[in-house]
C-alpha positions as CSV (number, residue, x, y, z in Angstrom):
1,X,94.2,-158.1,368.8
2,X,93.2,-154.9,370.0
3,X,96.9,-154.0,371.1
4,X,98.0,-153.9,367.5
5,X,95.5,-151.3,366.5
6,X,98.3,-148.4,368.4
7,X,100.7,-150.0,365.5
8,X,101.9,-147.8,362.4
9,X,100.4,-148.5,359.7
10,X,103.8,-149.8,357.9
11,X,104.7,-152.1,360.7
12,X,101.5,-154.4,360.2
13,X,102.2,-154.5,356.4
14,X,105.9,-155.6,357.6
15,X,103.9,-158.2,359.5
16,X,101.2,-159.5,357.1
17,X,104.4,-159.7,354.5
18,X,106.2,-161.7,356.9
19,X,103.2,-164.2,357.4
20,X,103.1,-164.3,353.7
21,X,106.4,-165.7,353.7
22,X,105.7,-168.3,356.4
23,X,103.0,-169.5,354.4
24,X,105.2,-169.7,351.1
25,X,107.7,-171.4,353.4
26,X,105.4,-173.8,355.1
27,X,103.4,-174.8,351.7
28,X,107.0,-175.9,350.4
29,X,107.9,-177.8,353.6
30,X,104.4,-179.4,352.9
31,X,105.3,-180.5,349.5
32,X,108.5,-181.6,350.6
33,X,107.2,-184.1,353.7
34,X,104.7,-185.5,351.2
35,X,106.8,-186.3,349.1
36,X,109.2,-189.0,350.9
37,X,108.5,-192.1,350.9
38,X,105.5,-193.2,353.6
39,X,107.1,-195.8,356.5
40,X,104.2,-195.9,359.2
41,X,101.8,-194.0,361.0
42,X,105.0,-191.6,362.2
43,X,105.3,-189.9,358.7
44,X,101.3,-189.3,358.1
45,X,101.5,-187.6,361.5
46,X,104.3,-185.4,361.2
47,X,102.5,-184.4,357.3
48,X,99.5,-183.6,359.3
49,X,101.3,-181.7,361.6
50,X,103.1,-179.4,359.0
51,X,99.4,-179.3,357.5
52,X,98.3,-178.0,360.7
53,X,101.0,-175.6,361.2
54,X,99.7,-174.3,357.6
55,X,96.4,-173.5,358.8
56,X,98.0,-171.6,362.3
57,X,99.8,-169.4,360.0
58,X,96.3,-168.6,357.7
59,X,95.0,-168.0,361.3
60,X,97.1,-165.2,362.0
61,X,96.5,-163.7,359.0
62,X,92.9,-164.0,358.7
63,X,93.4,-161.9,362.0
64,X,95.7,-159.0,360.8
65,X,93.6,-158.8,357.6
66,X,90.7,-158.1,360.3
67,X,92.9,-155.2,361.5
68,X,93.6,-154.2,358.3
69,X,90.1,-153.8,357.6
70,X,88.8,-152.3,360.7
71,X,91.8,-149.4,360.3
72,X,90.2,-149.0,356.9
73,X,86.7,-148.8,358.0
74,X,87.6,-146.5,361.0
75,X,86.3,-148.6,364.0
76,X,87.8,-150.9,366.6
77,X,86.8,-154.5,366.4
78,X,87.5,-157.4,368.6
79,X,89.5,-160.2,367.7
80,X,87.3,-163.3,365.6
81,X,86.9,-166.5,364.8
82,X,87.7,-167.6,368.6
83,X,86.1,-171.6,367.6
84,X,88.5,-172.1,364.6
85,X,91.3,-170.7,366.3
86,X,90.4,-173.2,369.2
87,X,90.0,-176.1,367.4
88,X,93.5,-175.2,365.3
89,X,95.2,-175.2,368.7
90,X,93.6,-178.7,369.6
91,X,94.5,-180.3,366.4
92,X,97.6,-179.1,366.8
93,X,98.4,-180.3,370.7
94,X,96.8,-183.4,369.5
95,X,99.3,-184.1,366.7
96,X,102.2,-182.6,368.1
97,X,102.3,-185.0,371.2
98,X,101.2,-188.1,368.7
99,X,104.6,-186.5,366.4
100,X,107.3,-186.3,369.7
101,X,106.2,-189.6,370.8
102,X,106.7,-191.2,367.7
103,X,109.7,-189.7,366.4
104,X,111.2,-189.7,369.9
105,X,111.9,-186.0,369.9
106,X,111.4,-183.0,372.0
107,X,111.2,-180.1,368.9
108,X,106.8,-181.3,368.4
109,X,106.2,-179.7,371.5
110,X,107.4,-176.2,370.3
111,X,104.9,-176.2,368.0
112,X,102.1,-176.5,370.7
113,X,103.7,-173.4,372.3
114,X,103.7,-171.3,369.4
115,X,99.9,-172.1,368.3
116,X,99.0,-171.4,371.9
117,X,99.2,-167.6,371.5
118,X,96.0,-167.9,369.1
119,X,93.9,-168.6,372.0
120,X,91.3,-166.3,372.9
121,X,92.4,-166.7,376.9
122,X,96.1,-165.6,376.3
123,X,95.3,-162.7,375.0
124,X,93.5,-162.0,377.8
125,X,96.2,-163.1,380.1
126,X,99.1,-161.1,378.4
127,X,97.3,-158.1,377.6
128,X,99.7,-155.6,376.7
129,X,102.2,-157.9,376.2
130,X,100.2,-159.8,373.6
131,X,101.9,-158.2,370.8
132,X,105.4,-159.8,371.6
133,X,103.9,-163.1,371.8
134,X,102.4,-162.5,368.4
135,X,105.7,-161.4,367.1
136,X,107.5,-164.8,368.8
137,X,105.4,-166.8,367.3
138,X,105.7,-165.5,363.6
139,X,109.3,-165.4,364.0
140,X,109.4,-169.6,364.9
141,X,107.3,-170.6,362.7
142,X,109.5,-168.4,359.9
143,X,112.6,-170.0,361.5
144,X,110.9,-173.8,361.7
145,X,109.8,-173.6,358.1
146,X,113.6,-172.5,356.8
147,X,114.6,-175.3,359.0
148,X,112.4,-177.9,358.1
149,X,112.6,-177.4,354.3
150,X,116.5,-177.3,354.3
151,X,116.0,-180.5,355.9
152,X,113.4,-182.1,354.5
153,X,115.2,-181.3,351.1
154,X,118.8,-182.4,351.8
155,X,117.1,-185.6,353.2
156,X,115.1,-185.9,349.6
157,X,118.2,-186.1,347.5
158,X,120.4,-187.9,350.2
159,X,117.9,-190.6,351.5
160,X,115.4,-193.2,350.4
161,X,112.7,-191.2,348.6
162,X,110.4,-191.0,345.7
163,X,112.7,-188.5,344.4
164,X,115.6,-190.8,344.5
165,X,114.1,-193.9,343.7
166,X,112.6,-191.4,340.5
167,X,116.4,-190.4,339.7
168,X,117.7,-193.7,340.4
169,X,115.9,-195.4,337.5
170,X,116.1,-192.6,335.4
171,X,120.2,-193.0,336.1
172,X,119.8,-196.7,334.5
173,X,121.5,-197.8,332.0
174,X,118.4,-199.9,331.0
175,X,115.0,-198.6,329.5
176,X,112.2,-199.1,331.4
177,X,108.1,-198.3,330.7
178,X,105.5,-198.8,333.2
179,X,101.7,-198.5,332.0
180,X,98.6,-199.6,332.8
181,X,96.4,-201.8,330.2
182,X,94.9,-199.4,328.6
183,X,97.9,-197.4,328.0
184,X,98.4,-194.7,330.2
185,X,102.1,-194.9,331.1
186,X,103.1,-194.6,335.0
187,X,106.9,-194.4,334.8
188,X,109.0,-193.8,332.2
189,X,112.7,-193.2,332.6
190,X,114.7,-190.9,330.1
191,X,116.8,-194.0,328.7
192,X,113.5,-195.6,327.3
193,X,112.3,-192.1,326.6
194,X,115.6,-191.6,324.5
195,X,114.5,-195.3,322.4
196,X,111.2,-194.1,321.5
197,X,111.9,-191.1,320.5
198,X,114.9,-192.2,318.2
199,X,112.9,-195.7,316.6
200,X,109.4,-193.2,316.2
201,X,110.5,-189.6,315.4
202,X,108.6,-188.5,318.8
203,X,107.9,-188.8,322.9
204,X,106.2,-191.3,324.3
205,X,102.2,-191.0,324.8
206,X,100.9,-194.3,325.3
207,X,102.5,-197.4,326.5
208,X,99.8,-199.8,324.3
209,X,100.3,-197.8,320.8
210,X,104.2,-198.0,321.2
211,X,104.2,-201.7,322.1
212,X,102.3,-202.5,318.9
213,X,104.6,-200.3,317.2
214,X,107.3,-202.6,318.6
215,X,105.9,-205.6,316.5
216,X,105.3,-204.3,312.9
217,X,105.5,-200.0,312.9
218,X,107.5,-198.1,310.4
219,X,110.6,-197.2,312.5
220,X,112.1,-193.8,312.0
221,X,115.4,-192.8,309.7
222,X,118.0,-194.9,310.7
223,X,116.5,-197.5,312.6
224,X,116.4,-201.1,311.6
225,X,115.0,-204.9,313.0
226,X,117.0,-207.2,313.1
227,X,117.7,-210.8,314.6
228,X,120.4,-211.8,317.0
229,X,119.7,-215.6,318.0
230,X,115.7,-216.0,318.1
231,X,115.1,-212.8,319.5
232,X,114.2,-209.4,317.3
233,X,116.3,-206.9,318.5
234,X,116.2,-203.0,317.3
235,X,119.5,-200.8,315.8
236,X,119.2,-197.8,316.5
237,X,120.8,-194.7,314.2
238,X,123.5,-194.0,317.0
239,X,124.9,-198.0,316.0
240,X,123.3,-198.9,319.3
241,X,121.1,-202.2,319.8
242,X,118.4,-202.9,321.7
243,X,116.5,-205.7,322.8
244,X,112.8,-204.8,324.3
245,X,111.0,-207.1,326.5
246,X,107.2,-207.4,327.7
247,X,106.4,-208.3,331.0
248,X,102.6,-209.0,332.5
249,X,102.4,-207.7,336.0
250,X,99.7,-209.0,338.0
251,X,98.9,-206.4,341.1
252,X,95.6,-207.3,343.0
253,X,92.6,-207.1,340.4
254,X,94.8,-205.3,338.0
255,X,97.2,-205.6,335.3
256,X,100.5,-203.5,334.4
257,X,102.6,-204.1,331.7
258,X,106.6,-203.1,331.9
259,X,108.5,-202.7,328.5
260,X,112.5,-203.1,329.3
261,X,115.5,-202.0,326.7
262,X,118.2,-203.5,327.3
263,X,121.6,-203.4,325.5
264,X,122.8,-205.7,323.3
265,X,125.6,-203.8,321.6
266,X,128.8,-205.4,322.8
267,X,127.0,-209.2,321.7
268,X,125.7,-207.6,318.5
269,X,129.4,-206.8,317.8
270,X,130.5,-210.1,319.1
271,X,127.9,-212.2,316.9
272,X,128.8,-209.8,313.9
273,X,132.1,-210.5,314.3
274,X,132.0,-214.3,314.5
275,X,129.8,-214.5,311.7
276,X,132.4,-212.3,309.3
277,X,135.2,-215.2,311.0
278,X,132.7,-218.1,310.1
279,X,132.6,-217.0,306.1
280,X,136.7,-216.4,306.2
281,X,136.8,-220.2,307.7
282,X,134.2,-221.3,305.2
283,X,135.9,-219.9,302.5
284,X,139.5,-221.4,303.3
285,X,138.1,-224.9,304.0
286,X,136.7,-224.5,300.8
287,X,140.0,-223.5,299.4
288,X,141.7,-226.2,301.9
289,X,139.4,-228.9,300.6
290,X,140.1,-228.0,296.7
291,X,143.6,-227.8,297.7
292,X,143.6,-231.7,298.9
293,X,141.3,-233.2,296.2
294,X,144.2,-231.6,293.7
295,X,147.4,-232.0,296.1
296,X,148.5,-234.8,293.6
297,X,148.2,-233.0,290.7
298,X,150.5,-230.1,292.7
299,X,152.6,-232.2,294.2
300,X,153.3,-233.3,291.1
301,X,153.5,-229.8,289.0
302,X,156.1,-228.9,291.5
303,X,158.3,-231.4,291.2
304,X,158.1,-231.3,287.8
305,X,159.0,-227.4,288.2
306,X,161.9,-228.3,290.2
307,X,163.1,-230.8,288.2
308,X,163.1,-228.7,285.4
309,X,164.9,-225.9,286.8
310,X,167.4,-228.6,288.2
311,X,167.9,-229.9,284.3
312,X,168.2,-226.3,283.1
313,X,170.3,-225.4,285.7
314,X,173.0,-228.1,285.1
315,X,173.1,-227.9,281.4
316,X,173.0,-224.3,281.3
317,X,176.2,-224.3,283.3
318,X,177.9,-226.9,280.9
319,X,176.6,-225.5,277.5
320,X,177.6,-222.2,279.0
321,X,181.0,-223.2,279.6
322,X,181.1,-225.0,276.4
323,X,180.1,-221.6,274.2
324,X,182.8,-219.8,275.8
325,X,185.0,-222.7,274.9
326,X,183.7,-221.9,271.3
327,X,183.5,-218.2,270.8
328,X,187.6,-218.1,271.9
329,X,188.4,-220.9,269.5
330,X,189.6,-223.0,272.5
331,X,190.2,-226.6,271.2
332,X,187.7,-229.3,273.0
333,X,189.0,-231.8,274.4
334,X,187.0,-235.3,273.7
335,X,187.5,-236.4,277.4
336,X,185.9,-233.4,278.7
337,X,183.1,-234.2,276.4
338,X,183.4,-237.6,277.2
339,X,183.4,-237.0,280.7
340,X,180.2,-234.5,280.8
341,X,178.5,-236.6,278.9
342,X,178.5,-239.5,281.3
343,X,178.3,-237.5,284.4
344,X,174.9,-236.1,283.4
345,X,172.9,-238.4,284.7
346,X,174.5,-238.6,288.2
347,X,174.4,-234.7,288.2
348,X,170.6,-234.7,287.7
349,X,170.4,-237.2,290.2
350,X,172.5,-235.6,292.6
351,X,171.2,-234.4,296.0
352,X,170.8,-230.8,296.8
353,X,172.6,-230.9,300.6
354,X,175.4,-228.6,300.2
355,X,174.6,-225.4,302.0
356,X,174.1,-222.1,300.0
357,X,177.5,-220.2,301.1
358,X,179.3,-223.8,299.7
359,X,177.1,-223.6,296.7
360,X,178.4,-220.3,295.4
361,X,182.1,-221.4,296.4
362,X,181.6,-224.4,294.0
363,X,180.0,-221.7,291.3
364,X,183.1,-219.3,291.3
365,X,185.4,-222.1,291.4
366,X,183.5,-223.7,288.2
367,X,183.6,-220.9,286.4
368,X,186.8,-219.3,287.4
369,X,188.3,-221.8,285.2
370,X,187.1,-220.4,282.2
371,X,188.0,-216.7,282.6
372,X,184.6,-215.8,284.2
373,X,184.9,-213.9,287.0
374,X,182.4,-214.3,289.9
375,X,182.5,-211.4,293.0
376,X,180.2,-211.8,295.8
377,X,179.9,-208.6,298.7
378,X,178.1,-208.9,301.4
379,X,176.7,-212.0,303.4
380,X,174.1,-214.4,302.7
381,X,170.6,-213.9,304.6
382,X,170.6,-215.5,308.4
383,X,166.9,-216.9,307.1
384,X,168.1,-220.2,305.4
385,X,165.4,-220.1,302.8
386,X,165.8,-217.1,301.5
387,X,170.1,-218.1,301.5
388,X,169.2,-221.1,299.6
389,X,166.6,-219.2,297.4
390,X,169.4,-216.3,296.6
391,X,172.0,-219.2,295.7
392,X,169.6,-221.0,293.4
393,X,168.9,-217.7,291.7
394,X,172.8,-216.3,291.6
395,X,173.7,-220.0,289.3
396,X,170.9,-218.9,287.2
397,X,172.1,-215.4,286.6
398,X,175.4,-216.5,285.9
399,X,174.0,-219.4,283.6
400,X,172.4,-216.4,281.3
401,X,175.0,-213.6,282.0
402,X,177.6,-216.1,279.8
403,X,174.8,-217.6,277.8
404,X,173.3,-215.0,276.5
405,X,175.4,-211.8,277.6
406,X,178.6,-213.6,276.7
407,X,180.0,-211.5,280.6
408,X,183.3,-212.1,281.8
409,X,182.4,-210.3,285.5
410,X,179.0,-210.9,287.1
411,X,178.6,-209.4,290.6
412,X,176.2,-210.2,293.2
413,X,176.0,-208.0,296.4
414,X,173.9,-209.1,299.3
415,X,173.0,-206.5,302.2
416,X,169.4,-205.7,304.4
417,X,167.8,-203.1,305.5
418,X,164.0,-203.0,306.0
419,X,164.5,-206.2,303.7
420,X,166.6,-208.8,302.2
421,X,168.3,-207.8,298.8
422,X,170.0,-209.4,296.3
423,X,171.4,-206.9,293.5
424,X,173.2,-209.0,290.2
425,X,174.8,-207.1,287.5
426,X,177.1,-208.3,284.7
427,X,179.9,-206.5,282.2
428,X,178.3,-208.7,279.4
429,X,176.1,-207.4,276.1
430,X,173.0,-206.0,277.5
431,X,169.7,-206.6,275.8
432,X,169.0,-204.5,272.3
433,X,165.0,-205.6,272.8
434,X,162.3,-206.3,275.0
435,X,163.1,-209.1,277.1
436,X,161.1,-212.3,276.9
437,X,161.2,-214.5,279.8
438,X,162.2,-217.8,279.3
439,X,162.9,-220.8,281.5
440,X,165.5,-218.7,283.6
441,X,163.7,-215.5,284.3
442,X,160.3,-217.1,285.5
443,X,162.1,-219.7,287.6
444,X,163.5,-216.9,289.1
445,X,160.4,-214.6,289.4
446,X,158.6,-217.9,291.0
447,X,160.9,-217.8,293.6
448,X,161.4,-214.6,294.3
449,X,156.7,-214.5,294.6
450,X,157.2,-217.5,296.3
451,X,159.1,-216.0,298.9
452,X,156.6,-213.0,298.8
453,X,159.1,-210.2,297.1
454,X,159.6,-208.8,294.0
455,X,162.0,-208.7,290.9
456,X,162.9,-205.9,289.0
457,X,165.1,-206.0,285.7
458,X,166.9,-203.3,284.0
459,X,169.0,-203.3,280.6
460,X,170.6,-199.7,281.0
461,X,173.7,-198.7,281.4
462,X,173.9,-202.5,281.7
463,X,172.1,-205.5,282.4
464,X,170.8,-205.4,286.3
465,X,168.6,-207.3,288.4
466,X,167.0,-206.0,292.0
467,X,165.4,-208.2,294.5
468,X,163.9,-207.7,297.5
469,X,162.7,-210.0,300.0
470,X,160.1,-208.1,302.8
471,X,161.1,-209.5,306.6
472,X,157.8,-210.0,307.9
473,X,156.8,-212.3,305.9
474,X,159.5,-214.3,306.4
475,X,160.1,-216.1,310.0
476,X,163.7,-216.0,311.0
């Protein structure tokens, strides 16, 4: 080393900084190789190398720190520590040869040249050159250590490593807690992290205390037990669930325990979901089955219903046409009378088959014959139950426009839009009073609910009556 005591003073501190550096450099590379996963003998050797290299680099500079001093102290002393230096450059050989022949690569025995130059013989050997050699080598190893830790880091997050088996779980979807018996947690990935902290209010400590809170602690705000099947399962404040396990794991003479989460949401959902369907079938069977013990009884209310509305019907069409007869002092004749009288029966009787279009036909004919005057515009509905249902309730209308109205013009118009509608107005006396619905108005109204529509009656300027029928409710 005595060559580097003609240096300036600022190129030494150039060099000590640049060993400081390598040293840095190497530390990192250190931390980096011990960090992978082990596979064999190979990767221990190749650890001890880089450890190895470590100590060259304190080598050199325990060495210019002796320069250092001596400058300081104004005297020349030869280069120490000659048996540590040796025994670096063995270890060294020895694990650089053991490192090439197990990785299969030439790039070990580089290393072996640039430790060589701490040997007390090459300085002797090089003498003036001794310097350079000094300055190779602390260039390589600055240029190895960049190297290796570019590539010992790209192969961290790109290969099999305890990094990336680390991020892997952490990346789960699932919760997972790893401690021993006693409680001191081994691995603990941020999804499970995430649970704890939401069900107690804080992180994780101890893997024991947090499985007994699983069982019967006071969970934080928002957080609720509950039971899906057999199993307790936990909901958390984000509408979440959760289902924790315990598992024993038996390794050697010891015993782990691993806590999973895992999610339950989409069958929570399901189950809640089913359950809400199982009350809305419960309820209708209920209904269904009061509906059957009472069909009779229905069965029989609605025919009664249609019966009646069948009787008022028919003689509210004859007594109808008999009051006009009466209030224009028309003379009666007996046979008509007669005639009416002994046709009631088979009129009751009568079946229902003609279609609605023929129905009102047969209504303005009837009643055409008496000076009323029945105008229809528009067609019929294509959905035959509502036709049918808008014929049965244009006889009524007619039946109290000349009953009670005493009209001479009732109009019907059918049309659709969004809906079906029937509109029925009449030239006869309108209401002076509230209207009280008799037999006419609430067979009408039953119908027109029936159908799911509604009815609405107005008295000014005249009498008028709006119906709609929605679509949807209806099938075509």
């Amino acid at each position: 080393m005595t060559e580097f005591y003609r240096m300036q003073h600022w190129i030494l501190t150039m060099l000590v900084m640049v060993i400081a550096l390598c040293i840095v450099l190497q530390t990192l590379v250190i931390s980096y190789s011990i960090r992978r996963l082990y596979t064999g003998w190979v990767r221990r050797v190749e650890n001890g190398l880089e450890c190895a290299v470590l100590a060259v680099l304190f080598s050199f500079a325990a060495l210019f720190a002796q320069v250092q001093y001596a400058l300081f102290c104004g005297f020349l002393e030869p280069g120490g520590y000659s048996l540590f230096r040796q025994v670096i450059v063995l270890l060294t050989t020895v694990l650089g040869i053991a490192a090439a022949m197990g990785t299969e690569m030439i790039w070990p025995f580089f290393v072996i040249g640039g430790t060589a130059v701490l040997l007390p013989w090459t300085e002797i050997i090089t003498g003036a050159l001794y310097p350079v050699f000094v300055l190779a080598s602390i260039l390589f190893f600055l240029i190895r250590s960049v190297h290796i830790c570019l590539m010992r880091r790209k192969e961290l997050y790109t290969q099999l490593s305890s990094i990336s088996v680390k991020e892997a779980i952490d990346t789960m979807h699932t919760g997972m807690l790893f401690f021993r018996s006693n409680g001191d947690i081994l691995l603990c990935n941020h999804r499970m992290d995430k649970i704890a902290r939401q069900m107690t209010g804080q992180a994780l400590r101890n893997g024991k205390e947090f499985q007994a809170f699983l069982e019967c602690g006071a969970l934080f705000d928002g957080c609720v037990r509950e039971t899906l099947g057999q199993q307790q399962v936990f909901r958390l404040s984000d509408s979440t669930v959760w289902s924790i396990s315990s598992h024993n794991i038996q390794m050697k003479y010891r015993t782990f325990v691993l806590l999973t989460a895992d999610d339950v949401t989409e069958r929570w959902d399901a189950m809640t979901f089913l359950a809400g369907q199982n009350q809305a079938l419960k309820k209708r069977g209920e209904e269904l089955r009061h509906t059957i013990d009472h069909l009779h009884a229905i069965c029989e209310a609605e025919e009664i219903a249609r019966s009646k509305g069948r009787v008022h019907d028919i003689l509210g069409q004859h007594i109808s046409l008999l009051f006009r007869s009466l209030r224009d002092n028309q003379q009666q004749d007996e046979s008509m009378i007669i005639d009416f009288i002994h046709n009631l029966p088979m009129a009751l009787r009568e079946n229902q088959a003609a279609s609605p279009g023929e129905r009102l036909e047969t209504l303005k004919e009837t009643f055409l014959g008496m000076g009323v005057s029945v105008e229809i515009q528009g067609e019929l509905p294509e959905n035959v139950e509502v036709a049918d249902s808008f014929s049965e309730i244009a006889v009524e209308c007619v039946t109290n426009a000349v009953r009670h109205g005493y009209a001479t013009c009732i109009r019907f118009h059918f049309f659709q839009n969004n809906c079906w509608r029937m509109t029925v107005t009449d030239n006869g006396i309108p209401p002076t009073g509230f209207i009280r619905e008799g037999g006419g108005i609430t067979g009408i109204r039953r119908r027109v609910n029936w159908l799911g529509g509604t009815m609405e009656l107005r008295t000014f300027p005249r009498f008028n009556i709006q119906i709609f029928i929605p679509k949807e409710d209806i099938q075509v």
